[in-house]
MDTraj code that builds the backbone (N, CA, C; nanometers):
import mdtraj as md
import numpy as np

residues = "UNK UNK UNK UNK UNK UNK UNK UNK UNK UNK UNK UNK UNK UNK UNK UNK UNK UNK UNK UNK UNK UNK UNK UNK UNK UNK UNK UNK UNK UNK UNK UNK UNK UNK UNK UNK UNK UNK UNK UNK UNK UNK UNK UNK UNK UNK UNK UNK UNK UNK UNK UNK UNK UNK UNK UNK UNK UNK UNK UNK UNK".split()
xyz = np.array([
    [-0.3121, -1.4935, 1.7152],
    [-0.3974, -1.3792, 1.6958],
    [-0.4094, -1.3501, 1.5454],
    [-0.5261, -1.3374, 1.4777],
    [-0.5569, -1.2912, 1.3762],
    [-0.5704, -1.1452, 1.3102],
    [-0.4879, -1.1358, 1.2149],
    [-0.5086, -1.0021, 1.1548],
    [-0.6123, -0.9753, 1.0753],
    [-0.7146, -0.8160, 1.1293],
    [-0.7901, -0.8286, 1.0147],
    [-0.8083, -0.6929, 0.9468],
    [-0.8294, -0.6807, 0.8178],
    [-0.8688, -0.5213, 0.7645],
    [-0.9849, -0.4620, 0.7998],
    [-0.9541, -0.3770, 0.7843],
    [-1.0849, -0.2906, 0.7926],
    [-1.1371, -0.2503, 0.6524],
    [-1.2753, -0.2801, 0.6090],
    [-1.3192, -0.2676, 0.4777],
    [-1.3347, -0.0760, 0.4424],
    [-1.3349, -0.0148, 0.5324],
    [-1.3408, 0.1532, 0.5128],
    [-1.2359, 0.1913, 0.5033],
    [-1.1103, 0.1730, 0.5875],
    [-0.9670, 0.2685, 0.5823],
    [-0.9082, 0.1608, 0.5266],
    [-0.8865, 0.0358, 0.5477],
    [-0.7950, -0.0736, 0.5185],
    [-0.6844, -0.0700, 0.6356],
    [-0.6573, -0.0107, 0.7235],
    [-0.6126, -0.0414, 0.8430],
    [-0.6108, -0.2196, 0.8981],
    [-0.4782, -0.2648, 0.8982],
    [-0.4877, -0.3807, 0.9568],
    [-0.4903, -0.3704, 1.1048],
    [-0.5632, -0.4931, 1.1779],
    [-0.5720, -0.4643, 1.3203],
    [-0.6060, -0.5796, 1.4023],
    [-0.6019, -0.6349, 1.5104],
    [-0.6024, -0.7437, 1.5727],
    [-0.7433, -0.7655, 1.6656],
    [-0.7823, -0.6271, 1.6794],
    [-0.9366, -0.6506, 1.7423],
    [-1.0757, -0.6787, 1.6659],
    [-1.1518, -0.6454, 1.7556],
    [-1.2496, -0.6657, 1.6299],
    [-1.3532, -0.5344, 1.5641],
    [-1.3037, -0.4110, 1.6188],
    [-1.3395, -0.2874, 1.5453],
    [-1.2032, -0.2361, 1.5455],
    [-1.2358, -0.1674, 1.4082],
    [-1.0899, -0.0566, 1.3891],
    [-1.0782, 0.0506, 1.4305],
    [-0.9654, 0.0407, 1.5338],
    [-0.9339, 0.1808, 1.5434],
    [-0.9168, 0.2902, 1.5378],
    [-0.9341, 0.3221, 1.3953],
    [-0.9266, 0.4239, 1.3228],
    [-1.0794, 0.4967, 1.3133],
    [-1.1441, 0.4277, 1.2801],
    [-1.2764, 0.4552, 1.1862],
    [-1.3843, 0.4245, 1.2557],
    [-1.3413, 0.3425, 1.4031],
    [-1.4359, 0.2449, 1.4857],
    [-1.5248, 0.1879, 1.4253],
    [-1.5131, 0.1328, 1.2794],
    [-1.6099, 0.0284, 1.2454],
    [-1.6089, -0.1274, 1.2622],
    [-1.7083, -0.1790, 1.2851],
    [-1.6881, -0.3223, 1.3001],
    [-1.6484, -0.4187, 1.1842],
    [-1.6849, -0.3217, 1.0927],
    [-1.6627, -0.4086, 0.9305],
    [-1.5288, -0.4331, 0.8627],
    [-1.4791, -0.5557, 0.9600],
    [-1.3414, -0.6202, 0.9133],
    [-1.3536, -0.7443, 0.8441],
    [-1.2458, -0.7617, 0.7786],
    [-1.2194, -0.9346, 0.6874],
    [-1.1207, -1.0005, 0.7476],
    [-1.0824, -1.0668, 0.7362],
    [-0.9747, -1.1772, 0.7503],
    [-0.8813, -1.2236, 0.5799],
    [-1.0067, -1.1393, 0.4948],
    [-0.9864, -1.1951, 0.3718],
    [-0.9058, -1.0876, 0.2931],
    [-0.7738, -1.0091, 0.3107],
    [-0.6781, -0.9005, 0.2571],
    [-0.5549, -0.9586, 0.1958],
    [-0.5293, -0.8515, 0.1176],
    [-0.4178, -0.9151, 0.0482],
    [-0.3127, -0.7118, -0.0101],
    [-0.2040, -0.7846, -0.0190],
    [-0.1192, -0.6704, 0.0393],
    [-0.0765, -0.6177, 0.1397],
    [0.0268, -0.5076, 0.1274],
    [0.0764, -0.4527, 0.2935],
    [0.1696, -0.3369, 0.2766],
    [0.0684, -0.1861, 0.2814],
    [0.1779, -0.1221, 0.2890],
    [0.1603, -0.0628, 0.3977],
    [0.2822, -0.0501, 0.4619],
    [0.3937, 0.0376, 0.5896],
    [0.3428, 0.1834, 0.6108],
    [0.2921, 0.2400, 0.6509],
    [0.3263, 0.4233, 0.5810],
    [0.3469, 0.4406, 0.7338],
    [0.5260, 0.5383, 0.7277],
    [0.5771, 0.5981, 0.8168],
    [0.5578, 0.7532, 0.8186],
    [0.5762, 0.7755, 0.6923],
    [0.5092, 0.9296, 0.6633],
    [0.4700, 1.0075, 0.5313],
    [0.3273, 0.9786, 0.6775],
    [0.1780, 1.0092, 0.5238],
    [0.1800, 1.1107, 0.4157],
    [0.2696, 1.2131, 0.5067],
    [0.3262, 1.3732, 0.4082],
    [0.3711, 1.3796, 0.3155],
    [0.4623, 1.2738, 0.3399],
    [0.5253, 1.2956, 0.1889],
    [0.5573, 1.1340, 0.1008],
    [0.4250, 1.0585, 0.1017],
    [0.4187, 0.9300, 0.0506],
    [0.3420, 0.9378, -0.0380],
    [0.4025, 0.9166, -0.1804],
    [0.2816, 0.8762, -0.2835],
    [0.1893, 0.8121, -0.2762],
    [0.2120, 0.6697, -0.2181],
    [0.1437, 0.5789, -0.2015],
    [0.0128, 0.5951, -0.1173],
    [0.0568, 0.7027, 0.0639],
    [-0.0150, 0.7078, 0.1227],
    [-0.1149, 0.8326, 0.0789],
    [-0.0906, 0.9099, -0.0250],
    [-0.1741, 0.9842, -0.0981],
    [-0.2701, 0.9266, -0.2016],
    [-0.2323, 0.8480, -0.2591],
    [-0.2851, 0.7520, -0.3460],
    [-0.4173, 0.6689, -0.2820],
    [-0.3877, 0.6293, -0.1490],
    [-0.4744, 0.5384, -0.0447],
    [-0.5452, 0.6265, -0.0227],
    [-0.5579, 0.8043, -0.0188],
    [-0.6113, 0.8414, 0.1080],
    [-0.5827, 0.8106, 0.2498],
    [-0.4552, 0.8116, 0.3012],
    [-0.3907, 0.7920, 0.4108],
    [-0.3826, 0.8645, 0.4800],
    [-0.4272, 0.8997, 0.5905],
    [-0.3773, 1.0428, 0.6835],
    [-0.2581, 1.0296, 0.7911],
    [-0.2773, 0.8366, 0.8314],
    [-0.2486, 0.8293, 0.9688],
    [-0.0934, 0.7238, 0.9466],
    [0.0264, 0.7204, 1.0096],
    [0.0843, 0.6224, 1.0279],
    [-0.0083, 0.4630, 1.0243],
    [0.0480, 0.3903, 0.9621],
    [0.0120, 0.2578, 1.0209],
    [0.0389, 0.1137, 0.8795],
    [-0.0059, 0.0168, 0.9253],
    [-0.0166, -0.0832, 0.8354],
    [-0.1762, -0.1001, 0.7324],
    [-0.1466, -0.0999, 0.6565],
    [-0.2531, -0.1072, 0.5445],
    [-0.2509, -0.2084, 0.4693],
    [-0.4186, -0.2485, 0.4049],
    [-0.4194, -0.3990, 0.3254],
    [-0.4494, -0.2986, 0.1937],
    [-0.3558, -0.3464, 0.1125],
    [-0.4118, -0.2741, -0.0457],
    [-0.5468, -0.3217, -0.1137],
    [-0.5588, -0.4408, -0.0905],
    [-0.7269, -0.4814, -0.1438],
    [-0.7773, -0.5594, -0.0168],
    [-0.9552, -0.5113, 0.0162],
    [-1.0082, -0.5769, 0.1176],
    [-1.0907, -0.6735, 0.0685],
    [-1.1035, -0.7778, 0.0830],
    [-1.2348, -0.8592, 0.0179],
    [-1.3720, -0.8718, 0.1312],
])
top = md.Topology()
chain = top.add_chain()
for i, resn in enumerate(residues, 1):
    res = top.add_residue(resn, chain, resSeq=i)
    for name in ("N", "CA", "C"):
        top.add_atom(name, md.element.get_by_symbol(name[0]), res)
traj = md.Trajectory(xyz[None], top)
């Protein structure tokens, strides 16, 4: 099974719309990976614009 991003949230995901955002506009082509367990109090996931738990691609191509 292939992982793919989502070019709007960056949500990684295995189908072929994202879950998040329900868009169809995924890559295969990502690079990075951050974790966010909790969005509240994560720099990082503030930095992203993160709201939600999940796996993220830091750049989408």
């Amino acid at each position: 099974m292939t992982e793919k991003a989502c070019s709007t949230c960056h949500l990684i995901t295995t189908g072929n719309i994202c879950p998040r955002c329900k868009t169809p506009t995924l890559s295969d082509d990502f690079s990075g990976l951050v974790i966010i367990f909790d969005q509240e109090d994560s720099a990082i996931a503030r930095a992203m614009n993160i709201k939600e738990k999940g796996r993220y691609a830091l750049k989408v191509r």
